[in-house]
ZAKOLDREN-230843 format. One record per residue: x, y, z of N, C-alpha, C, O in turn; residue in three letters; chain. Coordinates in Angstrom, 3 decimals, decimal comma. Layout:
residues N
+----------+----------+----------+----------+----------+----------+----------+----------+----------+----------+----------+----------+--------+--------+
!      npx !      npy !      npz !     capx !     capy !     capz !      cpx !      cpy !      cpz !      opx !      opy !      opz ! residu ! chaine !
+----------+----------+----------+----------+----------+----------+----------+----------+----------+----------+----------+----------+--------+--------+
!        X !        Y !        Z !        X !        Y !        Z !        X !        Y !        Z !        X !        Y !        Z !    ala !      A !
...
+----------+----------+----------+----------+----------+----------+----------+----------+----------+----------+----------+----------+--------+--------+
This chain:
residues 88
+----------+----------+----------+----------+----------+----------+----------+----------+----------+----------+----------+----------+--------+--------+
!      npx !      npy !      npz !     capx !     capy !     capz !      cpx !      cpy !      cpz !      opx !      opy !      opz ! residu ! chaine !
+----------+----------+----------+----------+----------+----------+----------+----------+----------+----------+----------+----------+--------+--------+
!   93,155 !   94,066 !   83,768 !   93,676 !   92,700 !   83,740 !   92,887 !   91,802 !   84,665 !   92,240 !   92,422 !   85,509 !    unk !      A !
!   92,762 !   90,100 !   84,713 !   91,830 !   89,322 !   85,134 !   92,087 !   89,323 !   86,634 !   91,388 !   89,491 !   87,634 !    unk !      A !
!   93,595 !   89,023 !   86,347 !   94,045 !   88,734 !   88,271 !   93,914 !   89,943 !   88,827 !   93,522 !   90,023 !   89,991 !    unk !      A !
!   94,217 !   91,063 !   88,097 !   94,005 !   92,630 !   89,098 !   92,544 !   92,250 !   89,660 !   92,337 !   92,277 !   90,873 !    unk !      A !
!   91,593 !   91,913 !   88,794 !   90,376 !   91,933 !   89,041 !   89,980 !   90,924 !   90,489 !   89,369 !   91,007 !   91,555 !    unk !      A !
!   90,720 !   90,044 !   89,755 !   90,409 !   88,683 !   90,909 !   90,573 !   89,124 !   92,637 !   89,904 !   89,117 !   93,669 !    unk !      A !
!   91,991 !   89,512 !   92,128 !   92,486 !   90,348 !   93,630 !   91,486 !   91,406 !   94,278 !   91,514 !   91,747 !   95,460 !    unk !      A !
!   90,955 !   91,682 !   93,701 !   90,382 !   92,917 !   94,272 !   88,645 !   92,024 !   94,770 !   87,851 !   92,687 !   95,436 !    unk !      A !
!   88,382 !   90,993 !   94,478 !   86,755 !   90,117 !   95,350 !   87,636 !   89,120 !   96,347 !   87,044 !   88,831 !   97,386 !    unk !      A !
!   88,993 !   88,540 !   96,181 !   89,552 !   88,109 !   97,310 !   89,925 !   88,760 !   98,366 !   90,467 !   89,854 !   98,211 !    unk !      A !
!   89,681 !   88,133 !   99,910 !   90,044 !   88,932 !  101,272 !   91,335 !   88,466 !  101,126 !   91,594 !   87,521 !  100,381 !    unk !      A !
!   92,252 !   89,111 !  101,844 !   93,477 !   89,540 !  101,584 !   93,995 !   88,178 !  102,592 !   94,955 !   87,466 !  102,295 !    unk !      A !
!   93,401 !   88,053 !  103,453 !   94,142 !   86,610 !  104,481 !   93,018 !   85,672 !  103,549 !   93,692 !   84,748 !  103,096 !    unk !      A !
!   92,414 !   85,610 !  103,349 !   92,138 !   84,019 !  102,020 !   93,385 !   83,936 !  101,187 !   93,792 !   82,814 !  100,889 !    unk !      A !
!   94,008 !   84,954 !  100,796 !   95,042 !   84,941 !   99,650 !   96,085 !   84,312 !  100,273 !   96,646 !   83,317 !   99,814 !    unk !      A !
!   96,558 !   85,222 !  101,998 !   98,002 !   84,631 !  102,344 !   97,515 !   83,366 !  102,687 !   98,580 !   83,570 !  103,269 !    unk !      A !
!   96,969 !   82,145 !  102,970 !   96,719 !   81,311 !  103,639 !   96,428 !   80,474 !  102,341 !   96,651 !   79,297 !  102,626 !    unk !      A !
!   96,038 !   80,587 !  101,083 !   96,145 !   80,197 !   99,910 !   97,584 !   80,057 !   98,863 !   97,817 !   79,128 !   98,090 !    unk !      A !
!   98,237 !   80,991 !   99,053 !   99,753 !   81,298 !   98,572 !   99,982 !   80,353 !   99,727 !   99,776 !   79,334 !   99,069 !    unk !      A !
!  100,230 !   79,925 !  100,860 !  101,124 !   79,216 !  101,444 !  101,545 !   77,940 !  100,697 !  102,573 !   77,315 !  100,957 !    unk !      A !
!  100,343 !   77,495 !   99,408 !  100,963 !   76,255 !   99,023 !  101,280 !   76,447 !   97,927 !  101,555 !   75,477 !   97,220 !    unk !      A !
!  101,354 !   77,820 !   97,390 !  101,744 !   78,180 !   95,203 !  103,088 !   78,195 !   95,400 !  103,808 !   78,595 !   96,315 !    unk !      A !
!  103,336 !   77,507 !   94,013 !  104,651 !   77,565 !   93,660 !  105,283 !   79,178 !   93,694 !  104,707 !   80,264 !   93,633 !    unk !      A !
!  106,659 !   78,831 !   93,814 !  107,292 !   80,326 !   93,674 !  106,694 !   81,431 !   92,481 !  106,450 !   82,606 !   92,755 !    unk !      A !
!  106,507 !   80,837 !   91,121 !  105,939 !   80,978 !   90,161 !  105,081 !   81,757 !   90,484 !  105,404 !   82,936 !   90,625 !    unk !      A !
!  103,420 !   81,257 !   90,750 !  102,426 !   82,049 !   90,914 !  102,385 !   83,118 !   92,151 !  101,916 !   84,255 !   92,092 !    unk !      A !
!  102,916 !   82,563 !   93,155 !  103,322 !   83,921 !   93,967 !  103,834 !   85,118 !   93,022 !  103,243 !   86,191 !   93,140 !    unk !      A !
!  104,519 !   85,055 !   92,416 !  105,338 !   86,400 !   91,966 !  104,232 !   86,548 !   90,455 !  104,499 !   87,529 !   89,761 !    unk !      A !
!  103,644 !   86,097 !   90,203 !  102,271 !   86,383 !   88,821 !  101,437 !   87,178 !   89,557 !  101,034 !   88,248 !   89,100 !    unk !      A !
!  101,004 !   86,617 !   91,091 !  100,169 !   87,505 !   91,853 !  101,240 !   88,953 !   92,204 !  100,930 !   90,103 !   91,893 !    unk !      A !
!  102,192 !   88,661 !   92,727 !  102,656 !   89,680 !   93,070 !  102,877 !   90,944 !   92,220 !  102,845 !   92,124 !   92,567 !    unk !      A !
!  103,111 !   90,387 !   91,013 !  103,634 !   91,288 !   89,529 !  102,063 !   92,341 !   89,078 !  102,050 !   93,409 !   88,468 !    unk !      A !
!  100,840 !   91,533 !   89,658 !   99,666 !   92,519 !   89,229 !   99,054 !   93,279 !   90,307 !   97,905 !   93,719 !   90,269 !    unk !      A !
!  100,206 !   93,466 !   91,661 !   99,822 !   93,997 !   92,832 !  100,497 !   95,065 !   92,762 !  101,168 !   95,228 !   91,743 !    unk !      A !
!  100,527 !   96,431 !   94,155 !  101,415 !   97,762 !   93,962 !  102,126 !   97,268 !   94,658 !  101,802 !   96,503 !   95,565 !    unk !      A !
!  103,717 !   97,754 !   94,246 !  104,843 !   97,516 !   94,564 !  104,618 !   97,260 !   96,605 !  105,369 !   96,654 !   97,370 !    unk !      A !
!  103,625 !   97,819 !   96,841 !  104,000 !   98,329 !   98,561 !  102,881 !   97,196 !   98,828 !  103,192 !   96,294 !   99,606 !    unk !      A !
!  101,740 !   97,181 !   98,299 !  100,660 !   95,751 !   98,624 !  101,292 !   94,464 !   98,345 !  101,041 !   93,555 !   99,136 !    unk !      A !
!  102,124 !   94,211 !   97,287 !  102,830 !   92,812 !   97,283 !  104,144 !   92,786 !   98,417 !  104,565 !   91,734 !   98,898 !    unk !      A !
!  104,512 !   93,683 !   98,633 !  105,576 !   94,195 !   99,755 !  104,922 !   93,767 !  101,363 !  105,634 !   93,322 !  102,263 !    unk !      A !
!  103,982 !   93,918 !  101,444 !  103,256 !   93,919 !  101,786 !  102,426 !   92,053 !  102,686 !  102,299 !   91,394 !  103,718 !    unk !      A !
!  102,201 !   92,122 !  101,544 !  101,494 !   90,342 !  101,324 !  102,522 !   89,542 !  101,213 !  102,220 !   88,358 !  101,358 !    unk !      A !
!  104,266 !   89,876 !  100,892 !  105,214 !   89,074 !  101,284 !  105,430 !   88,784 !  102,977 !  105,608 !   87,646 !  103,411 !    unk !      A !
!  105,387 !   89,880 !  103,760 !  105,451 !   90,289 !  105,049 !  104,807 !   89,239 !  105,593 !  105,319 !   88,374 !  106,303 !    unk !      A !
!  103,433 !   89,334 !  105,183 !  102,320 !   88,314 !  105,971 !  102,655 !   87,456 !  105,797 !  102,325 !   86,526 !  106,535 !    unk !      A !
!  103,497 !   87,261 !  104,736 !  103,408 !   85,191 !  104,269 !  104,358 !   84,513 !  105,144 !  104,216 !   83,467 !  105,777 !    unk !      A !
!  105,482 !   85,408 !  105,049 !  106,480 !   84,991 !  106,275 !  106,611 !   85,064 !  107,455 !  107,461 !   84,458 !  108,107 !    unk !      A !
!  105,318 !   86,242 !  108,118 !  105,116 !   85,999 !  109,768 !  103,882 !   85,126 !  109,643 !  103,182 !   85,200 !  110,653 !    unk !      A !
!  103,403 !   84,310 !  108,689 !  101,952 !   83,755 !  109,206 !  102,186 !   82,407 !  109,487 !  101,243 !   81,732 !  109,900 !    unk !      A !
!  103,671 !   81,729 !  109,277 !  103,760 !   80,728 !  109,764 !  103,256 !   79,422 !  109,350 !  102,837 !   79,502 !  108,195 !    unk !      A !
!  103,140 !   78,330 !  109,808 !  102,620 !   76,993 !  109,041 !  101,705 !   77,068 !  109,127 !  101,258 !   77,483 !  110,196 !    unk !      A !
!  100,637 !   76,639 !  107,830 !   99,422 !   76,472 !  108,226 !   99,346 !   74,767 !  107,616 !  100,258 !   74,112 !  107,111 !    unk !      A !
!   97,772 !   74,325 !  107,904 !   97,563 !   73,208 !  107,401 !   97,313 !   73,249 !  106,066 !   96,961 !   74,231 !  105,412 !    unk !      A !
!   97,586 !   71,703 !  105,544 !   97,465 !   71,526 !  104,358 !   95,510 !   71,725 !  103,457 !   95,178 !   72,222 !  102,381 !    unk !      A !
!   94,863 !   71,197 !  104,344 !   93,402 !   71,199 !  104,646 !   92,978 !   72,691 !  104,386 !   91,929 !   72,997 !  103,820 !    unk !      A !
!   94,022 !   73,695 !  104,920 !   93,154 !   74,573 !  105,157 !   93,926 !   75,785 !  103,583 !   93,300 !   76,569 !  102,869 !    unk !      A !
!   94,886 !   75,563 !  103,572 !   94,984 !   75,722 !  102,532 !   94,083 !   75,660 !  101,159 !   93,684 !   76,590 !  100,459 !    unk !      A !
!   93,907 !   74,301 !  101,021 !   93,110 !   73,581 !   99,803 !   91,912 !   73,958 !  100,163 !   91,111 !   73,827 !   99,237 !    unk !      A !
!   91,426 !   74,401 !  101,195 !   90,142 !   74,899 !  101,128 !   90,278 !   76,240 !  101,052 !   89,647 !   76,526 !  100,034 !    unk !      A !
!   90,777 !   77,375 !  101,569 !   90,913 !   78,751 !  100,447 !   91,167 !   78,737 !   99,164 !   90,906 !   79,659 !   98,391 !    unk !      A !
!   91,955 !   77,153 !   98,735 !   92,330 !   77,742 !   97,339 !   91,242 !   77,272 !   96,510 !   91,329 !   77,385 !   95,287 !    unk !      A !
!   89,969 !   76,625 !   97,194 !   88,953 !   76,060 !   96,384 !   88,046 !   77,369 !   96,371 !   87,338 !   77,705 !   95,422 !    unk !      A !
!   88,173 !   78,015 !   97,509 !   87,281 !   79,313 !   97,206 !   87,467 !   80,133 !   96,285 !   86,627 !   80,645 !   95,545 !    unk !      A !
!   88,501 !   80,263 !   96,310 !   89,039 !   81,360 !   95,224 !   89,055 !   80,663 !   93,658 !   89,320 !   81,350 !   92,672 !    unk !      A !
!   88,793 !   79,460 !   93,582 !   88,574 !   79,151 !   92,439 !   87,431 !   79,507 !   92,108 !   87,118 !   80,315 !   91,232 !    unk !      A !
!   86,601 !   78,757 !   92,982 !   84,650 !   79,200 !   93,208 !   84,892 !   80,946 !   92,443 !   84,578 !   81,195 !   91,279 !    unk !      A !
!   85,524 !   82,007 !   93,440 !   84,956 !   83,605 !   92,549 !   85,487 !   83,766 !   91,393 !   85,054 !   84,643 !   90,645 !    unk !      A !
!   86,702 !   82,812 !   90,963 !   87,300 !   83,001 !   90,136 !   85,996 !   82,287 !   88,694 !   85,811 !   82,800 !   87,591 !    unk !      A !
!   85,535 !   81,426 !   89,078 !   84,975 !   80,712 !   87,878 !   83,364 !   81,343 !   88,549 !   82,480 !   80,749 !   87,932 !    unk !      A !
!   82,728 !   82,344 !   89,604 !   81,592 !   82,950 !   89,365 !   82,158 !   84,172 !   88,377 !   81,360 !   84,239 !   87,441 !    unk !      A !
!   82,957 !   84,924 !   88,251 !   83,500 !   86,123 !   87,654 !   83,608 !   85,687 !   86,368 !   83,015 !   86,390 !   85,550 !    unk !      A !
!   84,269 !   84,603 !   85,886 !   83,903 !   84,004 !   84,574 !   82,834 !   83,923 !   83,844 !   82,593 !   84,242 !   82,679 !    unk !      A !
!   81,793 !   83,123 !   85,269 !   80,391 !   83,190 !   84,512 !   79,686 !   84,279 !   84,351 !   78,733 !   84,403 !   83,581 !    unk !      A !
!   80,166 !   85,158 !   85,126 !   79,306 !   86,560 !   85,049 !   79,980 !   87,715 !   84,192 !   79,644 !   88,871 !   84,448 !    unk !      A !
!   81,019 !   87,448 !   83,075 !   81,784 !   87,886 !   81,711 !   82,155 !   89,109 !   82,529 !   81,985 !   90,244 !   82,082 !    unk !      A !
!   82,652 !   88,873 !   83,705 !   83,747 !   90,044 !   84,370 !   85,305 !   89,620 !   83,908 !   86,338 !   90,260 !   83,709 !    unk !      A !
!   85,069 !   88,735 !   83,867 !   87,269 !   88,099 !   83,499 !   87,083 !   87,064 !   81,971 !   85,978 !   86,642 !   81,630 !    unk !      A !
!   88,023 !   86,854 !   81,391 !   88,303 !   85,318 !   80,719 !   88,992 !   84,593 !   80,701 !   90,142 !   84,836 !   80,336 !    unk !      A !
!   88,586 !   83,338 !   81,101 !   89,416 !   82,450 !   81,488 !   90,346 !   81,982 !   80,486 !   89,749 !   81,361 !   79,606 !    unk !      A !
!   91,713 !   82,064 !   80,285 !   92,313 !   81,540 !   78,942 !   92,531 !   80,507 !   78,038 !   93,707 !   80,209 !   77,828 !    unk !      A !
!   91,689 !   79,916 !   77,478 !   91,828 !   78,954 !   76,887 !   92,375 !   78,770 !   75,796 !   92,504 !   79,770 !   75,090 !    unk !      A !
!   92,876 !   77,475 !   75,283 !   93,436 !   77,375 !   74,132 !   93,231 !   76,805 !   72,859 !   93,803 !   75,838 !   72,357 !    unk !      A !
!   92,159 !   77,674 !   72,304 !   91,051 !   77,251 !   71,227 !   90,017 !   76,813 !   71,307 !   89,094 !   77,131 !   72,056 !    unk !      A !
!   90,105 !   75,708 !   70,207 !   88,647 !   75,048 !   70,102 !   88,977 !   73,509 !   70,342 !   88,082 !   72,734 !   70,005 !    unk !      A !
!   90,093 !   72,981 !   70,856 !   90,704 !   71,931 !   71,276 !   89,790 !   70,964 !   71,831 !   89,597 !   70,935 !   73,046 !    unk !      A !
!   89,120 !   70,043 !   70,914 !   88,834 !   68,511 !   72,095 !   89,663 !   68,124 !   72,645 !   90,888 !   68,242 !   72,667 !    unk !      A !
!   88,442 !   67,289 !   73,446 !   89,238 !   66,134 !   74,450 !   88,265 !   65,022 !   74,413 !   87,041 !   65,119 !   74,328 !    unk !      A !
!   88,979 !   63,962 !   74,489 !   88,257 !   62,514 !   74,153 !   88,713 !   62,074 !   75,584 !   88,448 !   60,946 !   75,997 !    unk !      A !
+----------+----------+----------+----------+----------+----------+----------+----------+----------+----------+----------+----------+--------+--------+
């Protein structure tokens, strides 16, 4: 699966410091393709790691877009799209 994949080129504090700003939603999408004891785990951290900035946030979560869309380009994952859909 893509996110198993993803998870596994992300450092594990890029992730908690990135999750500090995902909706409940994608927390538990990440969590659902983790082992029961690693998302157990990466909950722990999220709740002793405390506030972080907003800045610093948006800048892990730009990184992880960055491996997310090099892994794309390099036909390790696919990104899901929905057809052949323009846009004007």
């Amino acid at each position: 699966r893509g996110i198993q994949l993803i998870l596994r080129e992300i450092q594990s504090e890029s992730l908690i410091v990135a999750l500090k700003g995902a909706s409940p939603e994608l927390r538990e999408k990440i969590f659902k393709n983790m082992s029961q004891r690693a998302a157990e785990m990466m909950r722990e951290d999220l709740d002793a790691k405390g506030p972080v900035r907003v800045s610093d946030v948006e800048a892990e979560q730009k990184e992880i877009i960055k491996t997310i869309r090099r892994m794309a380009d390099e036909g390790q994952i696919a990104l899901g799209g929905k057809g052949d859909d323009a846009f004007v």
